[in-house]
N, C-alpha and C positions, 0 to 999 in steps of 0.2 A: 373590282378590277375591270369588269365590263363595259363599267359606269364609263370610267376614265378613260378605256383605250376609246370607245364613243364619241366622249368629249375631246379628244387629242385630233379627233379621225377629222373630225368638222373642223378646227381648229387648222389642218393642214390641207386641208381641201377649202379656204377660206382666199389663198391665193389666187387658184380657178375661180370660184366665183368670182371675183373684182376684177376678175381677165373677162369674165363672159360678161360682166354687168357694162363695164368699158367697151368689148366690142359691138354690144347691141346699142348703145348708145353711138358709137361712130356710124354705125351702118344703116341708122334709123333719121340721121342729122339732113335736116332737110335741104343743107347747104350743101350735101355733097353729091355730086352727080352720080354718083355708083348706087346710092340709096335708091334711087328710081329705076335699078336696071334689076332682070330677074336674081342675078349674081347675089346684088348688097341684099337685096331683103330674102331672098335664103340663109346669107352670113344671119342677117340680124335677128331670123326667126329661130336658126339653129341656137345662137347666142339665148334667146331670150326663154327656151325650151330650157335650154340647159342651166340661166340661173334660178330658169324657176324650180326646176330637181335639186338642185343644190340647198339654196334659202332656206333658213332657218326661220322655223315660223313660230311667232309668240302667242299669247292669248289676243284672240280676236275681238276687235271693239262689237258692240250689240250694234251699234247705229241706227237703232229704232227713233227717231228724233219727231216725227210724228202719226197722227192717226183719222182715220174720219169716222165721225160719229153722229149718226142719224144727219149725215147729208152735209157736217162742218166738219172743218180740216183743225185738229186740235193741236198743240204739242204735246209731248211725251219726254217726259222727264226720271233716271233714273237715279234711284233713293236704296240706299243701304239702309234696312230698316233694322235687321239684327246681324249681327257680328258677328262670328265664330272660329274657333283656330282652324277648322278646315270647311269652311262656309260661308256665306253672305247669303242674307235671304236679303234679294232684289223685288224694288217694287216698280213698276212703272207707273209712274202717274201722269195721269190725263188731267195736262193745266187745265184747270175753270171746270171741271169735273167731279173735284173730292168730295161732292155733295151727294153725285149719282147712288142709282140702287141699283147701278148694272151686278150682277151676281160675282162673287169675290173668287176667285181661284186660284191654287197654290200647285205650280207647273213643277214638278219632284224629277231634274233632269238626274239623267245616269253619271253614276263616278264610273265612269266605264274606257275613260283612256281621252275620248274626244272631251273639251271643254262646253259647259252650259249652252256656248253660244251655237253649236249644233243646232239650236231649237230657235233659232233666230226666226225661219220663217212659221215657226208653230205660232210664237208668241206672237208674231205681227199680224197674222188668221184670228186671233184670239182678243186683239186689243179692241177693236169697234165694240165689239160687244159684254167686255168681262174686265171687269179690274182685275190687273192678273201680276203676280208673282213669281219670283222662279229663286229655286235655289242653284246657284251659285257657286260648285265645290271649288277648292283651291285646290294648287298644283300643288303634291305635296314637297318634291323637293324643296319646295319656298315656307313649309312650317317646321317649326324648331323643335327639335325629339322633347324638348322639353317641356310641349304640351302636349306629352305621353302620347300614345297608340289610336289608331284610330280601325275599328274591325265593325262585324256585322250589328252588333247589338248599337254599339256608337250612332250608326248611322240610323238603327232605328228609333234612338233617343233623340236626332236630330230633329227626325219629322214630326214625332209629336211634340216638341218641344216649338215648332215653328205652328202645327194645327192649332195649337193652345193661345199661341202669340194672335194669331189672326180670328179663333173664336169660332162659335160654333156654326156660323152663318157662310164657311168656307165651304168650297168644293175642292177635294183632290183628286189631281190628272197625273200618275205614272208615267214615265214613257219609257219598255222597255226594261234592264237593268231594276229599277228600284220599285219593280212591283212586287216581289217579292216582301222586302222590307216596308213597305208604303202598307201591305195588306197585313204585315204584324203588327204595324203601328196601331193600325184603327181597329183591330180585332183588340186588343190590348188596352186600348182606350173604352172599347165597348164592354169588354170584361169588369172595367175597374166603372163602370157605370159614369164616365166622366162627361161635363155638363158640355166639354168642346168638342163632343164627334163629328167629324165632317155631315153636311149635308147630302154627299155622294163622292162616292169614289171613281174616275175614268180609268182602267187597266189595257192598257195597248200592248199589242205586241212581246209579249214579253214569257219567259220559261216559270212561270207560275207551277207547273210541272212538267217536264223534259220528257220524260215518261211517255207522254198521252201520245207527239208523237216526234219521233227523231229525227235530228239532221247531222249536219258534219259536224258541226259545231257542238252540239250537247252529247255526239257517239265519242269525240276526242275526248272532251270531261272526262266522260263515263270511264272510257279503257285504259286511263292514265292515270298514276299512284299520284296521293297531293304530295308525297316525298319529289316525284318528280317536277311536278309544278315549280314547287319549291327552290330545288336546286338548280331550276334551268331559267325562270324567270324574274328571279327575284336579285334584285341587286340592294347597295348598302351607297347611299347620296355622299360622293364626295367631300370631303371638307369645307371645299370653296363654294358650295352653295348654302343659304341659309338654313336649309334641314340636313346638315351636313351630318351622315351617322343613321341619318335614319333609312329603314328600309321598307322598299320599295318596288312597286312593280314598273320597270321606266317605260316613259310614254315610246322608247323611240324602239322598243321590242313588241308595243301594243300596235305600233304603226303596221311594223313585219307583218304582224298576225293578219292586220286587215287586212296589208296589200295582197300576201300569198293567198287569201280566200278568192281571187279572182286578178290574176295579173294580167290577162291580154286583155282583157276590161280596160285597165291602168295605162299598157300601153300603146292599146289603138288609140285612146282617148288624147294623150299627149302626141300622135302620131297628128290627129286631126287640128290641135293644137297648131302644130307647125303650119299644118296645110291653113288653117285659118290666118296666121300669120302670113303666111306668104301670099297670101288672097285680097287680105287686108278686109275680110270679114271681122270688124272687131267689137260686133255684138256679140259673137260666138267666142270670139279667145276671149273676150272678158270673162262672162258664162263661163267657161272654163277656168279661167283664173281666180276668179272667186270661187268655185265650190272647193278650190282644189287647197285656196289659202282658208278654210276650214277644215277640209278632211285632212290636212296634214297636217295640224296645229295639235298638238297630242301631250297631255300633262301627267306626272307621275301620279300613280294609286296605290295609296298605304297598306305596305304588303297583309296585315292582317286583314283588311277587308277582303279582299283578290282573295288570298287563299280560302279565308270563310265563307264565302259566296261559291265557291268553287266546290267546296265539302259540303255547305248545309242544302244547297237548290245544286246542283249539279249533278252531286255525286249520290247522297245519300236522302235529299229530298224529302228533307224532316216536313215541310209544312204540309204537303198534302197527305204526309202518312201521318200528320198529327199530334210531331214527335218534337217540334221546332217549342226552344227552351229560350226565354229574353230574359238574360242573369238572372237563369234558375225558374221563372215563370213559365210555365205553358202558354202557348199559343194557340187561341179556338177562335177561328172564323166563324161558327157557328152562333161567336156570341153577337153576332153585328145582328144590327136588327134594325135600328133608326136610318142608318145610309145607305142611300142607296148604289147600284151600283150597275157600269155601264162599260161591259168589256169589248175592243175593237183589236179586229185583227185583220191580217195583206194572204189575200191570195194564195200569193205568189212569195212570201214570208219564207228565205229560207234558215234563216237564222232563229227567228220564234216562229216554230210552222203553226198554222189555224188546230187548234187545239188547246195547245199548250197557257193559252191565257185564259179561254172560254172554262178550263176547270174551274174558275174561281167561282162561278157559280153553283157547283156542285159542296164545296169547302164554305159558301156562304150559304148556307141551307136553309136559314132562318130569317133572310129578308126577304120581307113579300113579294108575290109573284110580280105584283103590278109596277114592282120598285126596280126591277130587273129587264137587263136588254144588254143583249147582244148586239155587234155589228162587224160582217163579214164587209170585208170591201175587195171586189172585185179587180183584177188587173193590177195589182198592186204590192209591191215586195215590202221587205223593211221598213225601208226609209221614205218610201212613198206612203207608209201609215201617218206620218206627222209630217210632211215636205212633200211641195210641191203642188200640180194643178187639181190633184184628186181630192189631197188633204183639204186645200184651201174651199172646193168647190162641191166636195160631199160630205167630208168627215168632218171637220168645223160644222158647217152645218148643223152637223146630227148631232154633238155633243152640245151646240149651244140649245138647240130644242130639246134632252132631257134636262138639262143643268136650269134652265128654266123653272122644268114642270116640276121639279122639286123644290122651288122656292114657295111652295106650297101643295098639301096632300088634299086640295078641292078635288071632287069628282070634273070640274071643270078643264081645272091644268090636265087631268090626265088624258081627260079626252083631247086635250090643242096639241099634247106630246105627238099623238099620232096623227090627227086630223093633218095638222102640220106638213107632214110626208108623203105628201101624194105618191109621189116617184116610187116609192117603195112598195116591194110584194113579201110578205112575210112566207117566209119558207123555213119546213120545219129540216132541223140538222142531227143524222144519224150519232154525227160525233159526243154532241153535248145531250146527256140523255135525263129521264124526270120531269117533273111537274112544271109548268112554267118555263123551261128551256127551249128559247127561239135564236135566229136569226135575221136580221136584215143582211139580204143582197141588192145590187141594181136589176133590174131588167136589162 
């Protein structure tokens, strides 16, 4: 019922918009004399603020179209390489390139409410130097109940089902969201002694355990029944769309959650919006209009995964107490041994605060010390773990210099891993405790 009265709400607020999309277009017309007085272009900037609040935003193109690679400008080409009811694992290829031994890596975005293309600037940090991959979730409203449920174990059959497909010569990057499942998979794959274990694992950001230490976000989990989860966010997809029946967590209650974690954030920001508009600063409203036709672009999440992710890492935190079952199998990170693995975390993180990913190393207790690193990054929240000046200019970086030094266990690579790094001072960290347990910070 929520689904629809939603759907009706846009539906009747669709007149306004084509009223505000029409007056910013009158007031913006370079024919008309009022355009150039302060009058027209406050009309046009209020107009243009307000269809932009309104606009219904679809899934966003990648528009990665090309790359440079040791000093040439290549194209980049995107390839569906496996299919799946709630999936595409995306390739990007660098034309005149399918020869390279750049290192292979499989980018595991979150089914978390925003779509793949959130990681738009990860992947474009990523492509000079890495043949690189990403999985690709679908909206679920748009898959038919008829290829049955999709929950946590699902998604973890996803990823080793794609490690497999690309072979043992891959690297997997988490971000967030699916480290969880990303660290079952390959602990599960190390178990079952299979010949395609990742080469290394990158773990970002992410509530690997909630526990270590708490924010708003994983204290709300914690103090709320999954009965309520349940009954407050879960709706049933209309008929009229193609997963009509199936249920779902809707993107457009995932959007709520995000906006109310910081709303005069949101609305100084379109505040400035206007004032850019009316200034006619339109590096800035773009900058603006583009993060914003991302961060509001928001696809449904098939209710059994939401609430599974919500019970098994949120609530009751089966993997670091040891307890985490993959249809009926136990889950031991203890048994990774060959990959390596390389966890990065923000500062300033208040959603996976520093901690909460850096336990993987205590849960991965048997790959060797020399296989293992940590990286703290200074100044930096969220989303500045994978986007933006930091990511691009210190944390790429650092993950392309381990991902490297694993393409071989020479005493040589391990010394270029670090030699590598000048900038860096190793500094030991109270939180993450044991043999081998470091961190990288900046000076």
């Amino acid at each position: 019922m929520l689904y629809t009265f939603m759907d009706m709400k846009r539906a009747a607020m669709q007149p306004i918009n084509v009223l505000a999309t029409a007056t910013k277009a009158t007031y913006s017309n370079p024919f008309l004399p009022i355009s150039y007085t302060p009058f027209g272009r406050g009309v046009a900037a209020a107009a243009n603020v307000a269809e932009d609040v309104m606009r219904r935003r679809h899934r966003p193109e990648w528009g990665l179209q090309e790359t440079v690679c040791e000093g040439k400008t290549v194209s980049v080409r995107e390839d569906i390489v496996v299919s799946r009811p709630f999936c595409d694992l995306l390739h990007f290829a660098r034309e005149g390139l399918e020869n390279c031994t750049d290192p292979k890596i499989l980018v595991v975005a979150p089914m978390s409410g925003h779509f793949a293309t959130l990681l738009r600037g990860t992947v474009e940090a990523l492509l000079p130097e890495h043949d690189v991959y990403v999985t690709d979730w679908q909206d679920a409203k748009l898959v038919s109940p008829q290829e049955g449920g999709f929950g946590f174990d699902d998604y973890v059959e996803y990823v080793i089902d794609f490690i497999r497909f690309l072979g043992p010569d891959v690297h997997v990057m988490a971000v967030c969201q699916p480290v969880p499942p990303v660290t079952a998979a390959v602990s599960l794959m190390a178990s079952w002694d299979d010949p395609a274990q990742p080469k290394s694992m990158i773990l970002m950001g992410a509530p690997l355990d909630s526990r270590v230490a708490e924010t708003d976000v994983t204290r709300f989990a914690e103090t709320h029944s999954l009965d309520m989860f349940e009954r407050s966010v879960i709706s049933k997809v209309p008929s009229y769309h193609p997963g009509g029946g199936r249920r779902v967590y809707p993107g457009f209650l995932q959007l709520g959650a995000f906006m109310s974690m910081n709303p005069s954030r949101h609305v100084n920001a379109h505040m400035r919006y206007f004032t850019h508009l009316v200034e006619g600063d339109g590096d800035s409203a773009e900058a603006h209009k583009t993060f914003y036709d991302e961060y509001l672009a928001v696809m449904d999440v098939p209710a059994e995964f939401y609430l599974e992710t919500v019970d098994r890492v949120f609530q009751r935190h089966l993997l670091p107490k040891g307890e985490l079952r993959w249809r009926g199998e136990l889950v031991q990170p203890e048994a990774i041994q060959r990959t390596a693995l390389l966890t990065i975390e923000g500062e300033k993180d208040d959603i996976s605060a520093p901690g909460q990913t850096a336990i993987a190393h205590d849960l991965c207790s048997n790959i060797p010390d020399n296989k293992k690193q940590h990286y703290l990054q200074k100044g930096v929240g969220h989303y500045g773990i994978f986007n933006g000046r930091r990511w691009r200019d210190e944390i790429c970086p650092t993950i392309a210099t381990f991902v490297r030094a694993q393409e071989t266990n020479s005493p040589i690579a391990r010394f270029a891993r670090f030699a590598s790094l000048p900038l860096l001072n190793w500094r030991r960290q109270n939180m993450i405790t044991g043999p081998g347990r470091f961190s990288l910070t900046r000076n």
